[in-house]
C-alpha positions as CSV (number, residue, x, y, z in Angstrom):
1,X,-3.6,-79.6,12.7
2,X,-0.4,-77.6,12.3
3,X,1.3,-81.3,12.3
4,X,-0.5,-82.2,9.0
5,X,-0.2,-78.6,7.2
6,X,3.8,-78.8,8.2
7,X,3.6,-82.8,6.3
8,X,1.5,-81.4,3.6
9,X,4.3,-79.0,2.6
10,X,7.0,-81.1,3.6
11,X,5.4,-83.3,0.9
12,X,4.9,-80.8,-1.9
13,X,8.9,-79.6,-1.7
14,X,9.5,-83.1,-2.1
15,X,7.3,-83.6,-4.6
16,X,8.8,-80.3,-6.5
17,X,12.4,-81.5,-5.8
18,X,11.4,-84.7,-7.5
19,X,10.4,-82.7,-10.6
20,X,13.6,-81.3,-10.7
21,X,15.5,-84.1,-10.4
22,X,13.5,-86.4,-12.7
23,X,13.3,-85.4,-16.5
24,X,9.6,-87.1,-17.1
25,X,7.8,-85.2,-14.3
26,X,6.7,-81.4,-14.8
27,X,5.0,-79.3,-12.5
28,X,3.7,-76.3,-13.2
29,X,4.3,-74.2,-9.8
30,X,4.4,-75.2,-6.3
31,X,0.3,-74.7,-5.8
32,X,0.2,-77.7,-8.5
33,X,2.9,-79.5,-6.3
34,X,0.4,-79.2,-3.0
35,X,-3.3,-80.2,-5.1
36,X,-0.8,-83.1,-6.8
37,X,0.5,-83.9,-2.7
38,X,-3.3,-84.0,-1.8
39,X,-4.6,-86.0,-5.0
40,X,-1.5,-88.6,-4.2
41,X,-2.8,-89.0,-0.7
42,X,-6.3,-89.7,-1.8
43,X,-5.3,-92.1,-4.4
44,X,-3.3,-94.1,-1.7
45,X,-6.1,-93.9,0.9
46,X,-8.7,-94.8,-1.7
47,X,-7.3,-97.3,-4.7
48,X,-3.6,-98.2,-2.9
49,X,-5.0,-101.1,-0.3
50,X,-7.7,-102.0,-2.6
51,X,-4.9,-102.8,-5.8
52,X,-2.4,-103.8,-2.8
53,X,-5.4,-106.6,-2.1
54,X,-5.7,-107.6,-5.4
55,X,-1.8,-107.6,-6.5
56,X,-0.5,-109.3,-3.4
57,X,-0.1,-112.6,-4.7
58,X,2.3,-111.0,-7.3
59,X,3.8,-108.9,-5.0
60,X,4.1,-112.2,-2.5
61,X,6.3,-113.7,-5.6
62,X,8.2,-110.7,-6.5
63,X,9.2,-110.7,-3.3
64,X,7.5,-107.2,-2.6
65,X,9.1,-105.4,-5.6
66,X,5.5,-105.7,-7.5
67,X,4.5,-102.6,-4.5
68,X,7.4,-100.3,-6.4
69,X,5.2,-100.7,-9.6
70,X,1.9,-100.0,-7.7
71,X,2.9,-96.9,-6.4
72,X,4.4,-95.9,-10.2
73,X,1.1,-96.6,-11.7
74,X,-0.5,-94.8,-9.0
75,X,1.7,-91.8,-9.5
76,X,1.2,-91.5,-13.0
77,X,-2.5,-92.0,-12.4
78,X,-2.3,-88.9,-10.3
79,X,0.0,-87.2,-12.8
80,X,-2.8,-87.9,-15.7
81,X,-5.8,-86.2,-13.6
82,X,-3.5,-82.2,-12.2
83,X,-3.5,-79.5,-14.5
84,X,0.4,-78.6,-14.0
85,X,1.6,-82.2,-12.8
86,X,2.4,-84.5,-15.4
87,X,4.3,-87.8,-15.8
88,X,5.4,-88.7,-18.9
89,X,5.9,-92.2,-18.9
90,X,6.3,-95.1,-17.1
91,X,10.1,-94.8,-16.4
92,X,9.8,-91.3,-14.9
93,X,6.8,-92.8,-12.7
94,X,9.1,-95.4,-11.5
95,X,11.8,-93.4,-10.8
96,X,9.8,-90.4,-9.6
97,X,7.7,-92.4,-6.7
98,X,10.8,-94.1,-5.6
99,X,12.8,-90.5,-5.0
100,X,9.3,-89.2,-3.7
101,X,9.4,-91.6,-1.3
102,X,13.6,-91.5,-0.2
103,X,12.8,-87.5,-0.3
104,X,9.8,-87.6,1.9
105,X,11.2,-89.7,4.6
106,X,14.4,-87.7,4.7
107,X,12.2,-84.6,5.4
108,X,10.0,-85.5,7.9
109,X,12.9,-87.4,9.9
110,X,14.6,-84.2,9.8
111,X,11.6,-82.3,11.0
112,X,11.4,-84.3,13.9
């Protein structure tokens, strides 16, 4: 339990770094950062295999670059449904799940 709290917040720093870094993401305080962490991980539980299903021949033929777009849309979609985390844009999406990501991993491999 303490294992997923510590990830949870590892997640929302990264997620508020992000917004500092990339000028098309705002978030209001770092409460919106952790509900916009949790709505992120329910969108790729719920809709991520489901549009990975459906996308993978494109993805096959992009030679897995299509999944960088999926997980933009995915982050704006999240960014459209927070009060206090918005994405303005598909650019900042883009940019903004791929530093979420590089972010992210760097924390938790420090953590460990």
């Amino acid at each position: 339990m303490l294992v997923w709290i510590a990830r949870w917040f590892l997640n929302a720093l990264a997620l508020y770094l992000v917004s500092l870094i990339v000028p098309g993401i705002h978030i209001l305080n770092f409460t919106s950062a952790l509900v916009g962490v949790i709505l992120i991980g329910l969108v790729n539980t719920l809709l991520k295999p489901i549009l990975f299903l459906l996308t993978l021949p494109i993805t096959i033929m992009t030679l897995g670059i299509f999944s960088l777009i999926l997980n933009a849309l995915l982050l704006l979609l999240a960014g459209s449904l927070i009060y206090g985390f918005r994405v303005e844009g598909f650019g900042a999406a883009f940019i903004g799940s791929i530093l979420f990501s590089i972010v992210s991993m760097i924390f938790h491999a420090l953590v460990r």
